[in-house]
FIVEXDREN-762684 format. One line per 8 residues: number of its first residue (from 0); their letters; for each residue x, z, y of C-alpha. Coordinates in pm, 1 decimal, decimal comma, always signed. Example, Ala and Ser with C-alpha at 12.3 -4.5 7.8 and 13.67 -1.06 7.14 Angstrom:
<rs>
0 = as = +1230,0 +780,0 -450,0 ~ +1367,0 +714,0 -106,0
</rs>
This chain:
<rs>
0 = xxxxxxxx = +13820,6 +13570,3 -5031,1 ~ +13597,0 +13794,3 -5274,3 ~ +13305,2 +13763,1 -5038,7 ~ +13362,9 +13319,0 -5087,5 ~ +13374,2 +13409,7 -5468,9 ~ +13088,6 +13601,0 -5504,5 ~ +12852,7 +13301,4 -5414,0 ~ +13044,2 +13044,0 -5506,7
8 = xxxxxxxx = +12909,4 +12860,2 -5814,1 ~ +13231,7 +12865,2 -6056,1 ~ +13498,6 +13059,2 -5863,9 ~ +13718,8 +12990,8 -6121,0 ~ +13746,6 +12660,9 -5953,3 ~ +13922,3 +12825,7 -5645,5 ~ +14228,4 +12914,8 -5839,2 ~ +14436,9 +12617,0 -5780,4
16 = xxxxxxxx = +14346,1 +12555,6 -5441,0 ~ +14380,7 +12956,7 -5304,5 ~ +14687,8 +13016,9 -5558,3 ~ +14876,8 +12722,7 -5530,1 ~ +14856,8 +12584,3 -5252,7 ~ +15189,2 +12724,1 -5100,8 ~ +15382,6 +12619,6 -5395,6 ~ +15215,5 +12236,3 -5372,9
24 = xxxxxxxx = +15282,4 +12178,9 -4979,5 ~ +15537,1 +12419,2 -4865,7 ~ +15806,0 +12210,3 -4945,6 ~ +15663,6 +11884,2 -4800,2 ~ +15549,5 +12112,9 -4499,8 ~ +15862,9 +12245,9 -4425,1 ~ +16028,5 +11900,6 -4474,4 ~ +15795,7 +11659,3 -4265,4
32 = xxxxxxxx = +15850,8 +11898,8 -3994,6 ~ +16165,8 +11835,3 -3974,7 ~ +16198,5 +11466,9 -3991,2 ~ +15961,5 +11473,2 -3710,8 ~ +16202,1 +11621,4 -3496,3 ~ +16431,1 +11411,1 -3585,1 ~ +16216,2 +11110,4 -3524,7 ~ +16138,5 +11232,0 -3169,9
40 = xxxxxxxx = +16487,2 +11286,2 -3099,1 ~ +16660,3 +10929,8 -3266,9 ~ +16394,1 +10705,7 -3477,7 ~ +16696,7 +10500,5 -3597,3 ~ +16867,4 +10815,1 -3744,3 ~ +16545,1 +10893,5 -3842,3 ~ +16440,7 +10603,6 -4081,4 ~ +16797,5 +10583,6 -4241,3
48 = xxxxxxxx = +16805,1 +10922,4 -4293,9 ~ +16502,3 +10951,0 -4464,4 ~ +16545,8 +10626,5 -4650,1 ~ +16861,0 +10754,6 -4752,1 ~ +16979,5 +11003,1 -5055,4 ~ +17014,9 +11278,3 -4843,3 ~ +16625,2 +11277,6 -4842,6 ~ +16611,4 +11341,4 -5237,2
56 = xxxxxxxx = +16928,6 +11626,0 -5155,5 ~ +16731,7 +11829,2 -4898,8 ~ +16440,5 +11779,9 -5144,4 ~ +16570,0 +12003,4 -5462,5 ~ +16813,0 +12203,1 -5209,9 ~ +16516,9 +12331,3 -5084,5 ~ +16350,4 +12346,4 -5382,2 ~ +16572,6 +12559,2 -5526,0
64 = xxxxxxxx = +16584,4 +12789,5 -5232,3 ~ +16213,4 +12830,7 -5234,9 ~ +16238,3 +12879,3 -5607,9 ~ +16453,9 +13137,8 -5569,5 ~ +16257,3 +13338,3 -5279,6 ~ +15954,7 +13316,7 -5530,0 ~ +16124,4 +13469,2 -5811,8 ~ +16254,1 +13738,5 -5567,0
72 = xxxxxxxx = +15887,3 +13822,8 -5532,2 ~ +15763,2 +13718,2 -5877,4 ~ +15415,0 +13817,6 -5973,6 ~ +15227,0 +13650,7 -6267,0 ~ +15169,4 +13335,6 -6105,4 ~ +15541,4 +13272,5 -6038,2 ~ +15620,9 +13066,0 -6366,9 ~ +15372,7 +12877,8 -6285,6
80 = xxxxxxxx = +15455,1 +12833,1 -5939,1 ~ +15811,9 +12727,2 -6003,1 ~ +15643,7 +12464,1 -6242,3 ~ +15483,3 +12311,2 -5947,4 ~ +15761,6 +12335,6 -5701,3 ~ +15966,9 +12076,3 -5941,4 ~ +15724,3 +11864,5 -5899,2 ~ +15658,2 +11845,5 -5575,5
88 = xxxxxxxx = +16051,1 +11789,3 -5510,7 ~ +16047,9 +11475,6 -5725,2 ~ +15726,9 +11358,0 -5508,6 ~ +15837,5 +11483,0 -5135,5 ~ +16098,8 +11211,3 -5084,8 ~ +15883,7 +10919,4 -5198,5 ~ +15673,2 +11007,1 -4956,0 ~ +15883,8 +11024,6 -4693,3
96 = xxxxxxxx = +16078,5 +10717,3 -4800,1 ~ +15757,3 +10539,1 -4760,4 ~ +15675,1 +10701,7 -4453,4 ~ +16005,4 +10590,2 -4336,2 ~ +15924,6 +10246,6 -4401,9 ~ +15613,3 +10188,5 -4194,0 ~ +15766,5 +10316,1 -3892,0 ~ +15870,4 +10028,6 -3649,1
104 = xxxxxxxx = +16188,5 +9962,1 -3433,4 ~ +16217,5 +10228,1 -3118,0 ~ +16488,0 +10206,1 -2886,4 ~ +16683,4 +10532,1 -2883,8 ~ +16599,2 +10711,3 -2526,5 ~ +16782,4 +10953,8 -2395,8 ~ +16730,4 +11009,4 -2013,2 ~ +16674,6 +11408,3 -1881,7
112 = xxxxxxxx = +16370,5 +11358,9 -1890,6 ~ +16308,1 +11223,7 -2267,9 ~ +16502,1 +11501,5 -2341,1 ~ +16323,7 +11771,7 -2175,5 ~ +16016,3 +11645,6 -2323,0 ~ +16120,0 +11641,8 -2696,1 ~ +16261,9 +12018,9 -2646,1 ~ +15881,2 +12057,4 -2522,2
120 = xxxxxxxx = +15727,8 +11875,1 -2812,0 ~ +15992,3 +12085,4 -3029,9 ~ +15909,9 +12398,5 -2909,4 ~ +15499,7 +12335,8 -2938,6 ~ +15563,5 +12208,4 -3294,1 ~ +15791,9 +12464,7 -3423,0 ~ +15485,0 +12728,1 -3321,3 ~ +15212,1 +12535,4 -3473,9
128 = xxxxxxxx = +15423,1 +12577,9 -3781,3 ~ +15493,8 +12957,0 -3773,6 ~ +15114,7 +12980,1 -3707,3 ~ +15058,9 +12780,8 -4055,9 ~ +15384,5 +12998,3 -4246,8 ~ +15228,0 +13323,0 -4110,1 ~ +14787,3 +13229,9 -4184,5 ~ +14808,2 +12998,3 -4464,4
136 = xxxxxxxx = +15112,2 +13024,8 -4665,1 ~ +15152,4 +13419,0 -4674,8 ~ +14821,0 +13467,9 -4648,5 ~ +14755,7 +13679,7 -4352,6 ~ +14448,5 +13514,3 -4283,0 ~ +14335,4 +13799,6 -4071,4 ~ +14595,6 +13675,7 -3787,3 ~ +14413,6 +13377,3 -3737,2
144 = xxxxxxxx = +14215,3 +13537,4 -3446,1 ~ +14547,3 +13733,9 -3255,0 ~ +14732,2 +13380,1 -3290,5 ~ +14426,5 +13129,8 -3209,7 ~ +14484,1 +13122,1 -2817,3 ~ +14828,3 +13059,7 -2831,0 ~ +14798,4 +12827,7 -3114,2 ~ +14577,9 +12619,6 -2939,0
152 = xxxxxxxx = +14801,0 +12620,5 -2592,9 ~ +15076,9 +12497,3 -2840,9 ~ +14905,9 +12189,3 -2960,2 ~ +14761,8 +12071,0 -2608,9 ~ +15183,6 +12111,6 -2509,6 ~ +15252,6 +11895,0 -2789,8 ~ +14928,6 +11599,9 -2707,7 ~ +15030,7 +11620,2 -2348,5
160 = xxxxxxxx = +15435,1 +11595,5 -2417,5 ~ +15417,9 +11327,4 -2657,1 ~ +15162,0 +11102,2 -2510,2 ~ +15418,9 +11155,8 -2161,5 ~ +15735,9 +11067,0 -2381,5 ~ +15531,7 +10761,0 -2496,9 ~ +15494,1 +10638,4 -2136,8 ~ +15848,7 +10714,3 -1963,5
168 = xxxxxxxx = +16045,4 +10406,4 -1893,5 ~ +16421,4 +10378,6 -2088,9 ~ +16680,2 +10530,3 -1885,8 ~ +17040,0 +10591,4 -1950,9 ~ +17198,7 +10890,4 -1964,6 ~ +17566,2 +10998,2 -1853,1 ~ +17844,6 +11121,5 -2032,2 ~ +17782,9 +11499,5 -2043,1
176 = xxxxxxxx = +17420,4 +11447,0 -2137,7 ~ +17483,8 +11202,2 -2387,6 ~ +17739,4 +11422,8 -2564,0 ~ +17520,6 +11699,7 -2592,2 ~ +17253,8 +11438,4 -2717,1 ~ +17462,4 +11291,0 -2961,1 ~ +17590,4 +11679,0 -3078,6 ~ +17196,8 +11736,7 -3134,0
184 = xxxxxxxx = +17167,7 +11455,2 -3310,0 ~ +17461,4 +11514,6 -3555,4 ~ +17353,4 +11849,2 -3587,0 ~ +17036,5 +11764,9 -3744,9 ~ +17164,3 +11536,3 -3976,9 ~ +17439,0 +11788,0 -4054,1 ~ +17188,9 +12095,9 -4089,3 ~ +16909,9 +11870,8 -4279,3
192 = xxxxxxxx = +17025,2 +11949,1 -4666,5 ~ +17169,6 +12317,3 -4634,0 ~ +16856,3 +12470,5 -4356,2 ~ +16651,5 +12622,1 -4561,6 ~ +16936,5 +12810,3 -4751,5 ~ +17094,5 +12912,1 -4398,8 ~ +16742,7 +13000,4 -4305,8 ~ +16681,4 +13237,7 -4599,0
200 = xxxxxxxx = +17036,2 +13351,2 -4654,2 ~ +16976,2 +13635,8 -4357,2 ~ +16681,5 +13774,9 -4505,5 ~ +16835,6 +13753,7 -4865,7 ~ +17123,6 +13908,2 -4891,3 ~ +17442,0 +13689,0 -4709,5 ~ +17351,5 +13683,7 -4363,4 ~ +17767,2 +13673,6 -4290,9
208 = xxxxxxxx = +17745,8 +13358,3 -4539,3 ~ +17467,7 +13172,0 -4346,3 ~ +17582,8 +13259,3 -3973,2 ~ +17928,5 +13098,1 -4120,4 ~ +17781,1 +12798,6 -4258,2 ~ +17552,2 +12724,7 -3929,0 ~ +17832,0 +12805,1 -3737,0 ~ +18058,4 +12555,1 -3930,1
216 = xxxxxxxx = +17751,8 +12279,7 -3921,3 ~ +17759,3 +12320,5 -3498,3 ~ +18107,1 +12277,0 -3476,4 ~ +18161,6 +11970,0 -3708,4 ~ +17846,8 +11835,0 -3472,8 ~ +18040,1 +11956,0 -3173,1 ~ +18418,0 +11757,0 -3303,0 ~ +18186,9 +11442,5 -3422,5
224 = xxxxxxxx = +17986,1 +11393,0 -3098,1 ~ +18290,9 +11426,9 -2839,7 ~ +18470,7 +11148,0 -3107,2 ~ +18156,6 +10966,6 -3013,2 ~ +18098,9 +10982,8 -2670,2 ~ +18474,4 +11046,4 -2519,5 ~ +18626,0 +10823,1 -2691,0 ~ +18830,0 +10582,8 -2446,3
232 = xxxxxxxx = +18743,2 +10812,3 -2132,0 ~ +19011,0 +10894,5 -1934,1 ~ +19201,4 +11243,3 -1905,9 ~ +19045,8 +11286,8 -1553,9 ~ +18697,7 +11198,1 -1679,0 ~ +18742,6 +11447,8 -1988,4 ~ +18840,8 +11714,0 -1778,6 ~ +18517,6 +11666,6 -1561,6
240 = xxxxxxxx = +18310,7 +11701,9 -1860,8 ~ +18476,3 +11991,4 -1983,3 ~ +18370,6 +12160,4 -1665,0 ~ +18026,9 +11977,3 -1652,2 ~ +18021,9 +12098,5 -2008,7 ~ +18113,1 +12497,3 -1920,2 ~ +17885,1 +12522,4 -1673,2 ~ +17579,8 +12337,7 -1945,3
248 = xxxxxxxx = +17647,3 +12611,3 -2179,1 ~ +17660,3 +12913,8 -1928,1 ~ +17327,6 +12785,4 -1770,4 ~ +17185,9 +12750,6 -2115,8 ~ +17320,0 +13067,5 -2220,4 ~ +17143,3 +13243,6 -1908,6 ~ +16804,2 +13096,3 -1994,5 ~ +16783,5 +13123,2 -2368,5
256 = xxxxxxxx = +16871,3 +13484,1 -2314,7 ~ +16604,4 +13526,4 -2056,1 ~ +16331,0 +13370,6 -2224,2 ~ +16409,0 +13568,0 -2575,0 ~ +16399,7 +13893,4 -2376,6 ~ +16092,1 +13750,3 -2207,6 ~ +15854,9 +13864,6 -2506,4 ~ +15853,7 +14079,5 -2794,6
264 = xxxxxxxx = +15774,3 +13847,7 -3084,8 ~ +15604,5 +13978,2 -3414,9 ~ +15874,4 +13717,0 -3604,6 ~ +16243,1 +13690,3 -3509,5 ~ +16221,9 +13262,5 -3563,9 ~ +15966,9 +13305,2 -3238,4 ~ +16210,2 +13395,9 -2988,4 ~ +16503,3 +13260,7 -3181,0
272 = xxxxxxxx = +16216,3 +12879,9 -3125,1 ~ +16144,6 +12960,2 -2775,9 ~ +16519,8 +13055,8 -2657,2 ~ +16665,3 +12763,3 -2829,6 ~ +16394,8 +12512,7 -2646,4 ~ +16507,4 +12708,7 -2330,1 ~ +16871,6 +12705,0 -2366,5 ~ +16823,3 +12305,1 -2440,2
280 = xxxxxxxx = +16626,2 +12225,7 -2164,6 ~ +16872,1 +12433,9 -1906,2 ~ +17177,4 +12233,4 -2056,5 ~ +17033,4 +11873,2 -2026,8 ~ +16951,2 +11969,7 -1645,7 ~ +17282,0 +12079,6 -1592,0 ~ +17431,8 +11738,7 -1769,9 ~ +17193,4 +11512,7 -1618,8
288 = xxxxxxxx = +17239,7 +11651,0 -1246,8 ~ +17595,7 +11636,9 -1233,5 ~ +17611,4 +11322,7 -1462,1 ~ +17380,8 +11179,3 -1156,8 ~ +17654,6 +11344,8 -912,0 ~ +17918,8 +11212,1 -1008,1 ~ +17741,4 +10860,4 -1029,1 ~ +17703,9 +10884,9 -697,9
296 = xxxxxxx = +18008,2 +10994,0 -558,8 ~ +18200,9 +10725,0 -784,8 ~ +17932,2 +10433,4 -605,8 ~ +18037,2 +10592,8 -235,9 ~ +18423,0 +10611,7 -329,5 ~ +18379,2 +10207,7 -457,6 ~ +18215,9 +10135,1 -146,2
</rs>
């Protein structure tokens, strides 16, 4: 940064762009991200959701959660950067809202292997964007070159597993997997306002508070989704997905455990990304192979 300075013709010029940058597009950042999930995962949910108020909630809860974290670790440019924050909450959800309304109709697709790819895409995503947080936002500049290699393997996963999800046929999904679909997708619109204050609540202070409050957010998804997809299903059929649905969670369990143990990660959101991706993709198998099972054996019995 001094050495750019130095021959630069009025370095005073690189003040807004060097200092407040993170204060401009963190909360955008952080919010775009996650409407793209979203998006991948349900682009009906998506567009009401961010045409909704919920948008302009997220906006200044997260605002005020970043605000907070900067005056935690206020220096002379924090005034200042709390200034800017404000404003880029009032301007976030207008451009989302009009983001939301360009984007055309999508069926919503949820066969095993839609799935699969969006906990892919997920996963690639969710690294590109600890790679940004960790070089550009804090700083650490001098990480570019240790990150670079798997940075880029991240972003040809991502190409390659959304130019695959935009060329898979519809399929349908069975009950199991389309509970634990439809829990996902309550989940995120659940989690969407409070996630950043969950998020930061472990390193600041109430890490009791925010395991409680993510805790409480997965179970209301949990109660909402079996409403959803169980409803009118016999007591036979429920007890078949409460097995289907044991054996999902152990299998999951298993390989989100492996694949956190399977590195030692410089940043505890790595292997918390890369076990949740895992743990997803082992529970859709599970659901879609039985769901295909038992879709079977019911066509044999009927025959």
């Amino acid at each position: 940064m001094r050495g750019l300075a130095e021959h630069f013709p009025k370095p005073e010029l690189l003040a807004p762009s060097l200092l407040r940058v993170q204060a401009l597009l963190e909360l955008p950042f952080a919010l775009l991200a996650y409407v793209t999930v979203v998006r991948w995962l349900d682009r009906g949910l998506y567009r009401r959701l961010a045409s909704s108020w919920l948008v302009w909630a997220a906006s200044f809860s997260y605002m005020f959660v970043f605000c907070v974290v900067e005056w935690e670790l206020r220096n002379p440019y924090t005034v200042d950067d709390i200034v800017i924050r404000v404003g880029s909450a009032l301007l976030t959800p207008v451009l989302l809202q009009w983001l939301a309304r360009q984007e055309g109709e999508g069926a919503e697709r949820a066969s095993f292997a839609q799935m699969l790819l969006f906990a892919v895409s997920t996963w690639a995503l969710g690294h590109l964007v600890l790679f940004v947080y960790e070089t550009a936002l804090l700083y650490n500049l001098g990480h570019v070159g240790g990150r670079l290699p798997s940075t880029l393997v991240a972003l040809c996963v991502l190409v390659g597993a959304r130019v695959a999800s935009s060329r898979l046929p519809d399929g349908e999904a069975g009950v199991a997997l389309s509970s634990v679909v439809a829990g996902l997708r309550w989940a995120l619109l659940l989690f969407f306002v409070p996630a950043l204050a969950v998020r930061y609540g472990v390193n600041f202070g109430a890490p009791l508070l925010a395991a409680a409050a993510g805790l409480a957010v997965c179970l209301a998804a949990a109660i909402f989704a079996l409403r959803e997809t169980l409803s009118g299903t016999g007591t036979t059929r429920t007890a078949v997905w409460a097995a289907q649905a044991a054996v999902a969670l152990l299998a999951g369990a298993a390989a989100g455990y492996a694949a956190l143990q399977l590195v030692t990660d410089a940043y505890y959101e790595a292997g918390l990304l890369r076990a949740a991706g895992a743990a997803f993709a082992a529970a859709v198998a599970v659901c879609s192979v039985t769901d295909r099972w038992l879709a079977r054996r019911r066509a044999v019995v009927s025959v």
